[in-house]
DSSP file (Angstrom, degrees, kcal/mol; ACC not computed):
  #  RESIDUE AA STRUCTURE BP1 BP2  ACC     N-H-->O    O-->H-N    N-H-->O    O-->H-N    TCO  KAPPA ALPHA  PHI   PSI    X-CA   Y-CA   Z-CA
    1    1 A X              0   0    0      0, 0.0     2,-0.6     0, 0.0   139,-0.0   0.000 360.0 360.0 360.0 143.2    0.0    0.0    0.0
    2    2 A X        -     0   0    0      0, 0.0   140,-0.0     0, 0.0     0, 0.0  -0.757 360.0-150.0-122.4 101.3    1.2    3.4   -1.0
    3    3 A X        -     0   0    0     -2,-0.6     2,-0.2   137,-0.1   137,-0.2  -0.224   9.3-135.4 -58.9 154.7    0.1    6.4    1.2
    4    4 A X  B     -A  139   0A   0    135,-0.9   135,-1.0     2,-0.0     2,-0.2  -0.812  34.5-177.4 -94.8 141.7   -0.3    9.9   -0.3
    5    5 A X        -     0   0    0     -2,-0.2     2,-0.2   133,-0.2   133,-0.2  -0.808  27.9-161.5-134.9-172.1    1.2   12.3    2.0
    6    6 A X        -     0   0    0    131,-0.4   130,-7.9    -2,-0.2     2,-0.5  -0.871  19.3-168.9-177.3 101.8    1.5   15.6    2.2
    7    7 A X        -     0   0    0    128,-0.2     2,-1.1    -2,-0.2   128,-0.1  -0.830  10.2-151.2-119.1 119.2    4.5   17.3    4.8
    8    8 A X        -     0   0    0     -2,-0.5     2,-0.5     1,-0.1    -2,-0.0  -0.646  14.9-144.5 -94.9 115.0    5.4   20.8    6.2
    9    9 A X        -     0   0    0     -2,-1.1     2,-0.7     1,-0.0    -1,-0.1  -0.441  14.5-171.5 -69.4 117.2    8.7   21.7    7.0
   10   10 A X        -     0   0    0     -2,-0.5     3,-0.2     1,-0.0    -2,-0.0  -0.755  16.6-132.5-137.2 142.3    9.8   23.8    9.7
   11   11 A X        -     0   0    0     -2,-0.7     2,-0.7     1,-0.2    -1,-0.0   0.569  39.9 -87.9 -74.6-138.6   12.8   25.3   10.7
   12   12 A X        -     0   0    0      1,-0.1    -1,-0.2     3,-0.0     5,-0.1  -0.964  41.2-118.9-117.0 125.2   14.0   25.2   13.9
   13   13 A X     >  -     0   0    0     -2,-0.7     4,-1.2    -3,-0.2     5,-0.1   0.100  10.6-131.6 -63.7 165.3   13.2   27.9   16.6
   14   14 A X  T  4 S+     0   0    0      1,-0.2    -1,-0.1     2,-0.2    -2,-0.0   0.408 109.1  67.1-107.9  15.3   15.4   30.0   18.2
   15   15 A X  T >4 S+     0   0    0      2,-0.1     3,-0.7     3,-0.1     5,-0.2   0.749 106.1  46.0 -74.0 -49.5   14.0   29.1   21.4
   16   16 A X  T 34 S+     0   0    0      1,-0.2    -2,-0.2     3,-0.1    -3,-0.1   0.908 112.3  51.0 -81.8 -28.3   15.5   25.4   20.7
   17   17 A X  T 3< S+     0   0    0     -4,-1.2    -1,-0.2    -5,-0.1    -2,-0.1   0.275  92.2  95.5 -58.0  -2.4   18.8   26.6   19.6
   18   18 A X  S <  S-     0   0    0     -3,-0.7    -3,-0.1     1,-0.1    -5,-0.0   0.091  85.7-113.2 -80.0-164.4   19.1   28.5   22.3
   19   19 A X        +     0   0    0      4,-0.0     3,-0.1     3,-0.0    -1,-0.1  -0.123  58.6 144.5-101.5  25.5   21.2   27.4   25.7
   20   20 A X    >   -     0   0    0     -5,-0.2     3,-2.5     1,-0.2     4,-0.3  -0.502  62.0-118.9 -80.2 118.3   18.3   27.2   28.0
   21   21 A X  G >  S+     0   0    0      1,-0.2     3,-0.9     2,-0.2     4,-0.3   0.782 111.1  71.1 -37.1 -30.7   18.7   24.3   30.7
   22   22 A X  G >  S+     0   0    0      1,-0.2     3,-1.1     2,-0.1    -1,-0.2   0.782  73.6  74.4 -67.7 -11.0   15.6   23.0   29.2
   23   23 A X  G <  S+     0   0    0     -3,-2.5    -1,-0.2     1,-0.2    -2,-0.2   0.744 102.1  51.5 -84.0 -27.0   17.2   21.8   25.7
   24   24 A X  G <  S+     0   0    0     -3,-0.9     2,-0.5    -4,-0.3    -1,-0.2   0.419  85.4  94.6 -81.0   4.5   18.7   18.9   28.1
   25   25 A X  S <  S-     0   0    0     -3,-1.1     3,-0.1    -4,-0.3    -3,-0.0  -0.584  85.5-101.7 -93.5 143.4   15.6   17.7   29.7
   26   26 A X        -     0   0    0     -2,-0.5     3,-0.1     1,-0.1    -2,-0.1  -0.278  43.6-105.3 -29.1 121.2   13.7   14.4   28.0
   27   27 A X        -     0   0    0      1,-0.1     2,-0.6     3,-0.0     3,-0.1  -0.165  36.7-100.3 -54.0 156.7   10.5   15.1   25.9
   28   28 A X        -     0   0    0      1,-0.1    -1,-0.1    -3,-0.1    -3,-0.0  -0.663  37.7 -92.5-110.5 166.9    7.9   14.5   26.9
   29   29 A X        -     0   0    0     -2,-0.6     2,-0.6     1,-0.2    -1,-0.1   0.259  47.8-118.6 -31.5 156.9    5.9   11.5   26.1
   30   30 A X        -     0   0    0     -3,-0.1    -1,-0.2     3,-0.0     2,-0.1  -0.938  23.4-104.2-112.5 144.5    3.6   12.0   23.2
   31   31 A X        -     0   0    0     -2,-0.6     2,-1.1     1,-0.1     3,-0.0  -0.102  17.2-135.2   0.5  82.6   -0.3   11.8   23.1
   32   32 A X        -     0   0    0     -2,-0.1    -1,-0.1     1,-0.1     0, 0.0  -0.331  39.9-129.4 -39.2  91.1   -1.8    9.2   21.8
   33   33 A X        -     0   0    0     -2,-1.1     2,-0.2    95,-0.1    -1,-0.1   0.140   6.4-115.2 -58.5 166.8   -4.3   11.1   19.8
   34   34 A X        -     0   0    0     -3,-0.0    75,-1.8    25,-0.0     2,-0.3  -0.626  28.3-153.8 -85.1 165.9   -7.9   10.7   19.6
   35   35 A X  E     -b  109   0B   0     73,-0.2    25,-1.9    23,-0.2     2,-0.5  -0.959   6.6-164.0-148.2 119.3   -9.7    9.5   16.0
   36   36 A X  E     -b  110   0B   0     73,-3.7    75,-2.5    -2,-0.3     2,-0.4  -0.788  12.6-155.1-103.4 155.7  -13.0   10.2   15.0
   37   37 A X  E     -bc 111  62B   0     24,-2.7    26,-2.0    -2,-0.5     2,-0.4  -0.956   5.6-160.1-138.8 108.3  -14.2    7.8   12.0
   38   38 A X  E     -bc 112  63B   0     73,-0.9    75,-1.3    -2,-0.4     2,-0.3  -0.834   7.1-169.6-106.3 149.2  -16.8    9.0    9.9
   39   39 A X        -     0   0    0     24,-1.1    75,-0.1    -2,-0.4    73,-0.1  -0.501  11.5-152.8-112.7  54.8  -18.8    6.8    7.8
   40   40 A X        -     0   0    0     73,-0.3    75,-0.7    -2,-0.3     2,-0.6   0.347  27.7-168.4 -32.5 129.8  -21.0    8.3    5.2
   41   41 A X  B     +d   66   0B   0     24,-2.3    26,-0.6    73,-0.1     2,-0.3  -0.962  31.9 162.2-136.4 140.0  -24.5    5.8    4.4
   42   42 A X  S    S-     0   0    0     -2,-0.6    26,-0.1    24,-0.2    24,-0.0  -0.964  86.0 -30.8-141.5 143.9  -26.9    5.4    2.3
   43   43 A X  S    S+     0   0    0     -2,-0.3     4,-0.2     1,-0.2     3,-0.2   0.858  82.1 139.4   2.6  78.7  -28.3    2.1    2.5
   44   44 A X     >  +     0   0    0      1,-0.2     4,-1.8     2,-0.1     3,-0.3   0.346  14.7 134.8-106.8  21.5  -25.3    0.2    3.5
   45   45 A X  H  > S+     0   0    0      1,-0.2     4,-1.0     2,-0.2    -1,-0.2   0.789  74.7  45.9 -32.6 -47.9  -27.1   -2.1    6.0
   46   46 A X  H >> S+     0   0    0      1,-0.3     4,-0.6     2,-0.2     3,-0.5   0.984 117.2  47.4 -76.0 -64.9  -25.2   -5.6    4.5
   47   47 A X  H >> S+     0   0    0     -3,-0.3     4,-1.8     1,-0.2     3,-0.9   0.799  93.2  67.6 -84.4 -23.2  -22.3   -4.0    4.5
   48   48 A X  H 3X S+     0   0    0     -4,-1.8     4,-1.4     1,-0.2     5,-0.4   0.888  88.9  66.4 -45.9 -53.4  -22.0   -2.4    7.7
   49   49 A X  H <X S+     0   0    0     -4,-1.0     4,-0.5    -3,-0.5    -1,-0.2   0.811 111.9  39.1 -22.3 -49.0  -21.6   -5.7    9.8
   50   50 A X  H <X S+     0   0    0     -3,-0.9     4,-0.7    -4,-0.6     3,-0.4   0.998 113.7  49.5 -69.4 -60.8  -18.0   -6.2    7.8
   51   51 A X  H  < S+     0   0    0     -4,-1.8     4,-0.3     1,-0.3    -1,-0.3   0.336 117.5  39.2 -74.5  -7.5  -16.7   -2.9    7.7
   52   52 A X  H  < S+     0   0    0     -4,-1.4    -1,-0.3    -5,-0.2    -2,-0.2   0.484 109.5  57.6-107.4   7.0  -17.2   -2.1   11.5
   53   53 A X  H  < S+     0   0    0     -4,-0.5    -2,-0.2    -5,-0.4    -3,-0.1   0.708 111.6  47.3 -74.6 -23.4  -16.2   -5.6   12.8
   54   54 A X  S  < S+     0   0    0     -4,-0.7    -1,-0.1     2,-0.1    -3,-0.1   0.832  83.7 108.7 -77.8 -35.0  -12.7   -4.6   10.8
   55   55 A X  S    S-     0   0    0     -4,-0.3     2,-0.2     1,-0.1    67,-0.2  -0.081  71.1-135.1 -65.0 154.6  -12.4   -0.7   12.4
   56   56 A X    >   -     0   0    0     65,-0.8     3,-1.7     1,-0.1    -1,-0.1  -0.498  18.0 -98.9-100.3 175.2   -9.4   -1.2   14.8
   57   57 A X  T 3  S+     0   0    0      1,-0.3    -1,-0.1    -2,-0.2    -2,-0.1   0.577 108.8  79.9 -86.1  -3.8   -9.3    0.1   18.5
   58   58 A X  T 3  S+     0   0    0    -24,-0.1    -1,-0.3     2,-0.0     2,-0.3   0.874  76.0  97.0 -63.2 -22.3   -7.2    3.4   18.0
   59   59 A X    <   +     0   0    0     -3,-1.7   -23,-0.1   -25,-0.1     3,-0.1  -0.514  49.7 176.6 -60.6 120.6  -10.8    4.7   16.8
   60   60 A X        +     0   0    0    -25,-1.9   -24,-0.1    -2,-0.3    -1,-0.1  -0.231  66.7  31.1-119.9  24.9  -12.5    6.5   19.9
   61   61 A X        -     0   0    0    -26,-0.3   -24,-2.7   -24,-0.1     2,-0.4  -0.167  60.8-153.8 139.7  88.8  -15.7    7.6   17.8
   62   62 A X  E     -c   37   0B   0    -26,-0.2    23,-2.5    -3,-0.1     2,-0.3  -0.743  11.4-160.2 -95.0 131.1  -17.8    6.4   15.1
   63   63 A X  E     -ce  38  85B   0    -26,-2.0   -24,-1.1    -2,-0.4     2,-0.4  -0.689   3.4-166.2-107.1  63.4  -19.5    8.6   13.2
   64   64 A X  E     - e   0  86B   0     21,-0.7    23,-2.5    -2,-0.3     2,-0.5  -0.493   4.4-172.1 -66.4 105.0  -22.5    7.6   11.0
   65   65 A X  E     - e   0  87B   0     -2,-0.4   -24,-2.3    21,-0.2    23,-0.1  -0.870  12.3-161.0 -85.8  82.6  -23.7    9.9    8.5
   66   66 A X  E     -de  41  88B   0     21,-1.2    23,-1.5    -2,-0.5   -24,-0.2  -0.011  21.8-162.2-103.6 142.6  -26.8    8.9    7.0
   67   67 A X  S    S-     0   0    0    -26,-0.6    23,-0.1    21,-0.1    26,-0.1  -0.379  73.8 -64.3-139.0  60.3  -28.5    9.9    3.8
   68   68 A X  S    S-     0   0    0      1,-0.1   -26,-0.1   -26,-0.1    20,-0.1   0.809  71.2-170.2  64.9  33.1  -32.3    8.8    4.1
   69   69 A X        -     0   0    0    -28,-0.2    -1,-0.1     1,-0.2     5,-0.1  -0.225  13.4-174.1 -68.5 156.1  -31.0    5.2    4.2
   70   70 A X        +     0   0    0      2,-0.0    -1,-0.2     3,-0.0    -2,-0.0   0.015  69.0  76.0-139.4  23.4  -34.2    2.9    3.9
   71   71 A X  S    S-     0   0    0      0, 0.0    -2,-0.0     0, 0.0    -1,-0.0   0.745 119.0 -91.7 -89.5 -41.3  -32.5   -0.6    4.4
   72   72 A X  S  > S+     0   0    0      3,-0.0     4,-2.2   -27,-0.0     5,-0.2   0.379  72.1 156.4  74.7  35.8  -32.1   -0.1    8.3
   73   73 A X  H  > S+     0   0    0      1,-0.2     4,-1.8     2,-0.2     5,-0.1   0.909  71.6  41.7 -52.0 -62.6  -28.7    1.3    7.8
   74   74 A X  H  > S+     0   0    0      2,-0.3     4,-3.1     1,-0.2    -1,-0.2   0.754 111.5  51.0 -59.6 -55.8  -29.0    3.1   11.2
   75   75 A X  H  > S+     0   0    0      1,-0.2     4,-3.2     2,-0.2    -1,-0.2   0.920 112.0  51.1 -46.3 -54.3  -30.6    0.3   13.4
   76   76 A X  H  X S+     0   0    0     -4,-2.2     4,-2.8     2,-0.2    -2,-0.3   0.905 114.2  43.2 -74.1 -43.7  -27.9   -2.0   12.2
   77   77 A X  H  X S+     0   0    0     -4,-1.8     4,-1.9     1,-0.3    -1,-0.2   0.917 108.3  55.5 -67.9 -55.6  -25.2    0.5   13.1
   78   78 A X  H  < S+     0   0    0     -4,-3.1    -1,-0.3     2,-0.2    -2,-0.2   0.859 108.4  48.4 -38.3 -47.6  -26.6    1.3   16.2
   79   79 A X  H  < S+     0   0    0     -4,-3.2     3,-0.3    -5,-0.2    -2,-0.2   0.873 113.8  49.0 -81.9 -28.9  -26.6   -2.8   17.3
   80   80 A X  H  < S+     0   0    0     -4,-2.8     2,-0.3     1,-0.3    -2,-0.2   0.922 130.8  17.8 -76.1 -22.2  -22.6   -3.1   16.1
   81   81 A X     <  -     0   0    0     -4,-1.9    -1,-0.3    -5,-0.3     3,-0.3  -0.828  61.4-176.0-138.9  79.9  -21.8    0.2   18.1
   82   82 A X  S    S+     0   0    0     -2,-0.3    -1,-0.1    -3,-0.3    -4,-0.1   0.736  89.5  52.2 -79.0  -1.2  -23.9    1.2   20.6
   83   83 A X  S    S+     0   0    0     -3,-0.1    -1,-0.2    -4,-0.1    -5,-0.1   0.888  76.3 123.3 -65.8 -49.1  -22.0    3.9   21.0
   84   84 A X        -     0   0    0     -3,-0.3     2,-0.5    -7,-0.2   -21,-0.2   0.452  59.8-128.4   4.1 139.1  -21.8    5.2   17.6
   85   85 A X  E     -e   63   0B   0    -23,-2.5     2,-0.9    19,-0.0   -21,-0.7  -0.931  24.0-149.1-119.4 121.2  -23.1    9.0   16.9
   86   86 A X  E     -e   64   0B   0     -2,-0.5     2,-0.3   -23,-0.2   -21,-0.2  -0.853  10.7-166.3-104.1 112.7  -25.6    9.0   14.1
   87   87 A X  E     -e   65   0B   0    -23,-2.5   -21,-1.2    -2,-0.9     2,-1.0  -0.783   9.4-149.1 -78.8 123.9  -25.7   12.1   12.0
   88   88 A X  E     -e   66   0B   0     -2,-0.3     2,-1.1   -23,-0.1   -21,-0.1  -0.811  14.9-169.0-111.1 131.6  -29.0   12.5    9.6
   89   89 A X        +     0   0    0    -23,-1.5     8,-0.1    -2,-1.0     7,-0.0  -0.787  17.7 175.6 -98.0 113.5  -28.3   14.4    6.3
   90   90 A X        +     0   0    0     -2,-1.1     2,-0.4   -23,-0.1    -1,-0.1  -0.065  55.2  99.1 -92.9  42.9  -31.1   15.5    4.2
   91   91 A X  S    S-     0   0    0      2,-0.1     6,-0.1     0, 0.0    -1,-0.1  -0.950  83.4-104.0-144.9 114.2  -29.0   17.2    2.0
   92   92 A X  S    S+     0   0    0     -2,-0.4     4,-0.2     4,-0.1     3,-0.1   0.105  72.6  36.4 -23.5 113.1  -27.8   15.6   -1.4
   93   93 A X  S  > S-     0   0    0      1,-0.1     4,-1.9     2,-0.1     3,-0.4   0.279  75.1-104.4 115.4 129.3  -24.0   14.1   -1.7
   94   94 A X  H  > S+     0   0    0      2,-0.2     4,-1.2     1,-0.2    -1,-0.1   0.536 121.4  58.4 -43.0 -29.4  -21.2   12.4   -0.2
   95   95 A X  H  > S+     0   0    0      2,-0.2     4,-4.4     3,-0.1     5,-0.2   0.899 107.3  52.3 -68.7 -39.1  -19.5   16.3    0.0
   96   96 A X  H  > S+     0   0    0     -3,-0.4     4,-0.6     1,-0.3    -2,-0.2   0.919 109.9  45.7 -60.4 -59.3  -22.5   17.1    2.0
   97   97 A X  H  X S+     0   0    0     -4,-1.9     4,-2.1     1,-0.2    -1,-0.3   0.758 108.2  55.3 -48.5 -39.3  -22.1   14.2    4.4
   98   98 A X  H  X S+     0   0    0     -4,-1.2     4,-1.8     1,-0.2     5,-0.3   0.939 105.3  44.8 -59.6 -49.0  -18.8   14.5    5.0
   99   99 A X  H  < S+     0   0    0     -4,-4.4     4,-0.5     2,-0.2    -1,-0.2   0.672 118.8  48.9 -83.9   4.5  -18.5   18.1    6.2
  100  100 A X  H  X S+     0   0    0     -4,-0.6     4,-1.8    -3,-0.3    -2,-0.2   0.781 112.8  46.7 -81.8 -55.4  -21.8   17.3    8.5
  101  101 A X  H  < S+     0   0    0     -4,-2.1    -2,-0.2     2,-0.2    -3,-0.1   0.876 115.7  47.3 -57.9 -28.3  -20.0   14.1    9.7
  102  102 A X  T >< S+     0   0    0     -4,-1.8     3,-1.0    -5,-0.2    -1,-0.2   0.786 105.3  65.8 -87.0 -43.4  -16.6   16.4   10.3
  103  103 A X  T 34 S+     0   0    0     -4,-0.5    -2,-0.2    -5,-0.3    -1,-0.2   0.836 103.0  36.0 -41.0 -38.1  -18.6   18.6   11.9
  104  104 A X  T 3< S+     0   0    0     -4,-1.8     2,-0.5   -41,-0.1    -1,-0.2   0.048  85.4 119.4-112.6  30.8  -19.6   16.6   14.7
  105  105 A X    <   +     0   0    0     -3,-1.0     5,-0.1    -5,-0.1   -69,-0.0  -0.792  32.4 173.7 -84.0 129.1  -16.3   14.9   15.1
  106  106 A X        +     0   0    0     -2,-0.5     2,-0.2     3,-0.1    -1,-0.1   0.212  50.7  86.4-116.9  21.2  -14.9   15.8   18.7
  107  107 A X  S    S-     0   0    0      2,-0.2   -71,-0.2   -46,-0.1   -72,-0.1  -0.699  89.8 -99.0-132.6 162.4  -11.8   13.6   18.7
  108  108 A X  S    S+     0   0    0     -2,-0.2     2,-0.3   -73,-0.1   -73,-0.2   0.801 100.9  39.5 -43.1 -47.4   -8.0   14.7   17.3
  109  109 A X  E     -b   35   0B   0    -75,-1.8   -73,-3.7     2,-0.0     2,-0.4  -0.898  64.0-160.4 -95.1 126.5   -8.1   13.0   14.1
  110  110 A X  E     +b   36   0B   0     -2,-0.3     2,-0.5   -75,-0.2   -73,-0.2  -0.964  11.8 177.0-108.9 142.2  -10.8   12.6   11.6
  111  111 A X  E     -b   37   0B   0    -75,-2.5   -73,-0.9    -2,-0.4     2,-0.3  -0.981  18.9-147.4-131.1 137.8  -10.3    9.8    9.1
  112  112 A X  E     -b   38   0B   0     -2,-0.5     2,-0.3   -75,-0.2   -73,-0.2  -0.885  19.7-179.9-104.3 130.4  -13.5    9.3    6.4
  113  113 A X        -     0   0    0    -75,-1.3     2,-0.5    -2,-0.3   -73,-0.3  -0.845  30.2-114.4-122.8 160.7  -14.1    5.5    5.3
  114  114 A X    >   -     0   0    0     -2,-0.3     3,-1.7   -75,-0.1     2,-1.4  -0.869  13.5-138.8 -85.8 123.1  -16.9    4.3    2.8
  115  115 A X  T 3  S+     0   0    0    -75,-0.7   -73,-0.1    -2,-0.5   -64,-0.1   0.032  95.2  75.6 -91.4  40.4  -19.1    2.3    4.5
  116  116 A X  T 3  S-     0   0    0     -2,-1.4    33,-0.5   -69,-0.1    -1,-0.2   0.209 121.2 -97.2-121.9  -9.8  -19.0   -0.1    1.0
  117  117 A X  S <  S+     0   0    0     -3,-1.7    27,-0.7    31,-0.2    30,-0.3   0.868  74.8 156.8  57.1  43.2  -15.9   -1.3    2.1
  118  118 A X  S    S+     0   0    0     -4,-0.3     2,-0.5    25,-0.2    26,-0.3   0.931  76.1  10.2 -24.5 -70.2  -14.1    1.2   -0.3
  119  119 A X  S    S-     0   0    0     -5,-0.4     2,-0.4    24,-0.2    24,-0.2  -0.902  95.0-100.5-140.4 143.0  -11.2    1.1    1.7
  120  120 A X        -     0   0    0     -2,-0.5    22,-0.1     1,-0.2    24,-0.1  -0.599  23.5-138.0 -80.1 126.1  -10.3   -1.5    4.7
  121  121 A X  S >  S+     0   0    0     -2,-0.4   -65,-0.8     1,-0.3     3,-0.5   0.159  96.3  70.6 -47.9 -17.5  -10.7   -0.2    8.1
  122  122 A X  T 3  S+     0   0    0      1,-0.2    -1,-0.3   -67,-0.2    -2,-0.1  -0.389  83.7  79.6-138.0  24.3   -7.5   -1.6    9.6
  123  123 A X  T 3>  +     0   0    0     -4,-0.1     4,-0.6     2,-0.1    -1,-0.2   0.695  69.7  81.2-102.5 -17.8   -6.0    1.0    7.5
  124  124 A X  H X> S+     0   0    0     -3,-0.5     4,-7.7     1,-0.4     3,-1.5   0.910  85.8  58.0 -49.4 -62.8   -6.8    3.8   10.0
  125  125 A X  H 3> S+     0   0    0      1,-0.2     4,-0.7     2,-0.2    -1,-0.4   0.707 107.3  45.0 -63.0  -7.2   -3.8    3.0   12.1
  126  126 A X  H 34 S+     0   0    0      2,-0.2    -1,-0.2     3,-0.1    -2,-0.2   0.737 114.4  49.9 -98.0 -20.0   -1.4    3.5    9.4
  127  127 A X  H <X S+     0   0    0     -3,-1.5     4,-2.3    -4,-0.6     3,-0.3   0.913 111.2  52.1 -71.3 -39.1   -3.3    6.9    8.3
  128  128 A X  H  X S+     0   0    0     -4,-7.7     4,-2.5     1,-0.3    -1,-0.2   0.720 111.0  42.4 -73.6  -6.5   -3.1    7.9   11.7
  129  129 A X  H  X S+     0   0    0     -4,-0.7     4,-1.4    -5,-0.2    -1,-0.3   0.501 109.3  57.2 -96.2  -9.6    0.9    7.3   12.3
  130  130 A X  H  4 S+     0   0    0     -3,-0.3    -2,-0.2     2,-0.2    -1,-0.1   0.835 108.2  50.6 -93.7 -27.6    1.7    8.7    9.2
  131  131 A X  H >X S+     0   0    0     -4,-2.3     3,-3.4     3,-0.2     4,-0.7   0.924 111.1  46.6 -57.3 -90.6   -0.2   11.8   10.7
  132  132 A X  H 3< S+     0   0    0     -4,-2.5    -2,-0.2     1,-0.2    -3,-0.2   0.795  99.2  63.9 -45.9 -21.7    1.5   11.9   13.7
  133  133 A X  T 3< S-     0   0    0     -4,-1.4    -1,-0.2     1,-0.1    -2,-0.2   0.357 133.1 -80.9 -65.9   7.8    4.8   11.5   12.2
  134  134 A X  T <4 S+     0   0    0     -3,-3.4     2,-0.4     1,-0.3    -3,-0.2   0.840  79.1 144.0  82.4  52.9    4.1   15.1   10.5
  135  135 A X     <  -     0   0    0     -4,-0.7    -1,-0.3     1,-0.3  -128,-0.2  -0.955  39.6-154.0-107.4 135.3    2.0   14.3    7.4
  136  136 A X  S    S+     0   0    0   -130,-7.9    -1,-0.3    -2,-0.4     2,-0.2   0.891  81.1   1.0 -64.5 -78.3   -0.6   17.4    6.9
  137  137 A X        -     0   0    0     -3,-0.1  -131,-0.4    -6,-0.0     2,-0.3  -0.523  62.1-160.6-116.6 162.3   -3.0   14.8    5.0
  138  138 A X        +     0   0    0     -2,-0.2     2,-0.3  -133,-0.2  -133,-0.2  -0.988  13.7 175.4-146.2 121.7   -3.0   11.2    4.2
  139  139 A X  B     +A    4   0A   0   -135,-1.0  -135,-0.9    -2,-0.3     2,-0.3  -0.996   6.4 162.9-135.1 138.9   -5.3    9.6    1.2
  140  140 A X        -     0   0    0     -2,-0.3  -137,-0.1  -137,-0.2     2,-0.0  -0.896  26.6-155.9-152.7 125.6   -5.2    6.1    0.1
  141  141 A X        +     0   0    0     -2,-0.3  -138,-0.0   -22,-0.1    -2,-0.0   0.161  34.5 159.8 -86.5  28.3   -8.1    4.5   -1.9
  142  142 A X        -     0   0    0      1,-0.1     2,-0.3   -22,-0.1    -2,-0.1   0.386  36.9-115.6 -81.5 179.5   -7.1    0.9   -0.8
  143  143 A X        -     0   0    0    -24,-0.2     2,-0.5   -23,-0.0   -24,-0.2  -0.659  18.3-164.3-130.2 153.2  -10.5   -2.1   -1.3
  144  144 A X     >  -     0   0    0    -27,-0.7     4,-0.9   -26,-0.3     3,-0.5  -0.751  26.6-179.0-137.7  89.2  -12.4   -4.1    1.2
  145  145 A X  T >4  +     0   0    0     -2,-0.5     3,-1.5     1,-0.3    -1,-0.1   0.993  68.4  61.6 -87.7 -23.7  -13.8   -6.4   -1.5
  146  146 A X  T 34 S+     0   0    0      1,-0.3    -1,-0.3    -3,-0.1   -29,-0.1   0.777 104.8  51.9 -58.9 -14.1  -15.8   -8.6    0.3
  147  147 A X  T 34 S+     0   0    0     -3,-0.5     2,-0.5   -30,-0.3    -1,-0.3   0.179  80.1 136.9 -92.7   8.6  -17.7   -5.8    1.3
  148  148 A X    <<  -     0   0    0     -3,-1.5   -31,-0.2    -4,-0.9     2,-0.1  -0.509  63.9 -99.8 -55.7 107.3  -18.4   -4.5   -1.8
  149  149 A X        -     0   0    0     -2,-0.5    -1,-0.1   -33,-0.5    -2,-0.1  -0.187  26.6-141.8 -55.6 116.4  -21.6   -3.2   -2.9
  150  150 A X              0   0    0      1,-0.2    -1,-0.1    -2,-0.1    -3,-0.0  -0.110 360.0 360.0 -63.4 127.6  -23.3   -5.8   -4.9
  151  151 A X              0   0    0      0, 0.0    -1,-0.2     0, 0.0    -2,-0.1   0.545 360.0 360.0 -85.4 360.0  -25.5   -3.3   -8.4
């Protein structure tokens, strides 16, 4: 798998170059961040079952964003997660869902999966280290084909 990344460089303060007794002390630990994972649906009931049994435990917040699904998209999401935060969009488009679903994200990171099994959930942790390691953004279309929505 090849991640997309996207890095800013920046130069070194003159605070850290300086002499300051502090430039010898240890860092300190970092933060494990938080990760919110939103899921744009529209009738994905069948598929949901795969794709959240896959997301892996650095994810602190699932985020269902809904688009008048008429399957039980919501119910079914609701029994894999009872935690899960259900967004409803009545407004047309996957753009639409997203910045409603990023909207209600409260956790450090947000990472967007297809709830079609677009892209494999166990992918999260690699977006999310590649983040902390100083990538602005990270995109990778990678396939969850058993979860592929059947036309």
């Amino acid at each position: 798998m090849a991640l997309t990344t996207s890095t800013s460089i920046h130069s070194q303060s003159s605070r850290q170059r300086s002499s300051s007794p502090l430039r010898h002390q240890a860092p300190a630990p970092k933060k494990t961040p938080t990760v919110s994972l939103v899921v744009p649906t529209l009738n994905e009931a069948k598929n949901l079952p795969i794709v959240f049994a896959r997301i892996p435990d650095c994810v602190t917040e699932v985020i269902v964003v809904d688009g008048r699904s008429t399957d039980g998209t919501i119910d079914v999401a609701k029994s894999l997660r009872p935690d899960v935060k259900i967004v409803l969009d009545e407004r047309k488009g996957k753009g639409y869902a997203l910045a409603s679903g990023f909207a209600a994200a409260t956790q450090d990171i947000i990472v967007m999966i297809g709830a079609d099994g677009s892209m494999a959930p166990e992918e999260v942790q690699l977006y999310v280290d590649a983040l902390v390691n100083g990538a602005d953004f990270v995109k990778d279309p990678a396939t969850c084909p058993e979860a592929a929505a059947k036309i």
